[in-house]
C-alpha positions as CSV (number, residue, x, y, z in Angstrom):
1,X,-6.0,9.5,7.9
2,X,-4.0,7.8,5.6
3,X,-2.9,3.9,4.4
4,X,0.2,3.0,3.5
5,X,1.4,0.1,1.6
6,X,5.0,-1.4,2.4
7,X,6.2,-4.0,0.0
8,X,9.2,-5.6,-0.6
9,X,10.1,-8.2,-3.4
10,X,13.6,-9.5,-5.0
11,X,15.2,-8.0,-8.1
12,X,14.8,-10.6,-10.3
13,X,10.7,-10.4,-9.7
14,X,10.9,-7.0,-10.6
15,X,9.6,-7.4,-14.3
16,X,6.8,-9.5,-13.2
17,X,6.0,-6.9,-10.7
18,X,6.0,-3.9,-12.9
19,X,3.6,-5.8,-15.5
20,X,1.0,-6.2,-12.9
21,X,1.5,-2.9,-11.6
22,X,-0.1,-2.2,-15.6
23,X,-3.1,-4.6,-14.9
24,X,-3.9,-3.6,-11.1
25,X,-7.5,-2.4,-10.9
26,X,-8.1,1.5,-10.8
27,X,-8.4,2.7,-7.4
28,X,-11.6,4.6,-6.4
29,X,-11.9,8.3,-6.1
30,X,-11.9,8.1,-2.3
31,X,-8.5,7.3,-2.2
32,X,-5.8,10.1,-3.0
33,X,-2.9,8.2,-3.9
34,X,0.9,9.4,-3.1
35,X,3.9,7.4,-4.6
36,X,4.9,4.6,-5.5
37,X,8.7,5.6,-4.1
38,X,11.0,2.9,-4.5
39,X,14.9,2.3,-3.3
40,X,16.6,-0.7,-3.0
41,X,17.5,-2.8,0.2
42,X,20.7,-4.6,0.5
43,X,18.7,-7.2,2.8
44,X,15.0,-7.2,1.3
45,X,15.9,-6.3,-2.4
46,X,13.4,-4.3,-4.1
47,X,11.2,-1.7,-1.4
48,X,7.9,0.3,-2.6
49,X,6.1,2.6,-0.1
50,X,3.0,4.4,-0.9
51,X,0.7,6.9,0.7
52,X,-3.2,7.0,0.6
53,X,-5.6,9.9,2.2
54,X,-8.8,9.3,2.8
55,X,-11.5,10.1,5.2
56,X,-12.2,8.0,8.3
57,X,-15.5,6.8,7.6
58,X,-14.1,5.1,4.2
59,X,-11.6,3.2,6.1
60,X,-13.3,-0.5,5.8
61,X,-13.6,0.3,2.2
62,X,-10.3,2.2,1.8
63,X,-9.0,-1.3,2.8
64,X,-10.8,-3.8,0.7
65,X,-10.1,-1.7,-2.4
66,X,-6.5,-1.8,-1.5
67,X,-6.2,-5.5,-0.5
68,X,-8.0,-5.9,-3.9
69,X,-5.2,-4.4,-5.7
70,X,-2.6,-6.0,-3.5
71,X,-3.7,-9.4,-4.6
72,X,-2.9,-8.5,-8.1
73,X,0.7,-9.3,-7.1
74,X,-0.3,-12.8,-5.2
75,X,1.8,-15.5,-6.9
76,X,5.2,-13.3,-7.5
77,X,8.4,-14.8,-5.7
78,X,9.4,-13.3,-2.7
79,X,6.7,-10.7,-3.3
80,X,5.3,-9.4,0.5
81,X,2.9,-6.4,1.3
82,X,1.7,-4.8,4.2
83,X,-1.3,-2.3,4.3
84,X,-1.2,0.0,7.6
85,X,-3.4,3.0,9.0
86,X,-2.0,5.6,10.1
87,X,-3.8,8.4,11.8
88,X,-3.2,12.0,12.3
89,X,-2.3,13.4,15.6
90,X,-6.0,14.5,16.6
91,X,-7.5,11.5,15.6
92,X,-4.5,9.2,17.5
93,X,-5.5,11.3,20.8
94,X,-9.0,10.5,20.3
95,X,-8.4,6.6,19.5
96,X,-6.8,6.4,23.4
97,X,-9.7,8.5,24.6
98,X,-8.3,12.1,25.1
């Protein structure tokens, strides 16, 4: 399965941004991390997407450590996140019981 993290934040927090990005607390092992990717949105400003694998059983955890490292960024104007699961087809099917 994997995580992803959606955020979105205005140009003129972006400095503010990238120097927490350089104090965030190291994720664990457990999480194989993919990205940051970032574009910018005429409507949102500033857009960062990133992808993390991990096994299903560390999903609780995979969570806290993320939301851990999200609050990092708690405080920033205009700064919002989203953390999401996302499941691979096999395990989707078996999450509506086929």
């Amino acid at each position: 399965m994997i995580l992803i993290t959606n955020v979105v934040y205005p140009p003129e927090s972006a400095k503010e941004v990238a120097k927490r990005y350089l104090t965030a607390p190291k994720l664990p092992d457990y999480l194989k991390k993919k990205g940051p990717y970032i574009c910018a949105d005429i409507n949102n400003g500033i857009n960062s997407i990133t992808f993390y694998e991990l096994e299903n059983e560390k999903l609780a955890e995979g969570l806290q450590a993320l939301g851990n490292n999200m609050a990092v960024y708690i405080g920033i104007t205009g700064y919002k996140y989203d953390i999401r699961p996302y499941y691979d087809l096999e395990e989707g099917l078996r999450v509506i019981g086929m």
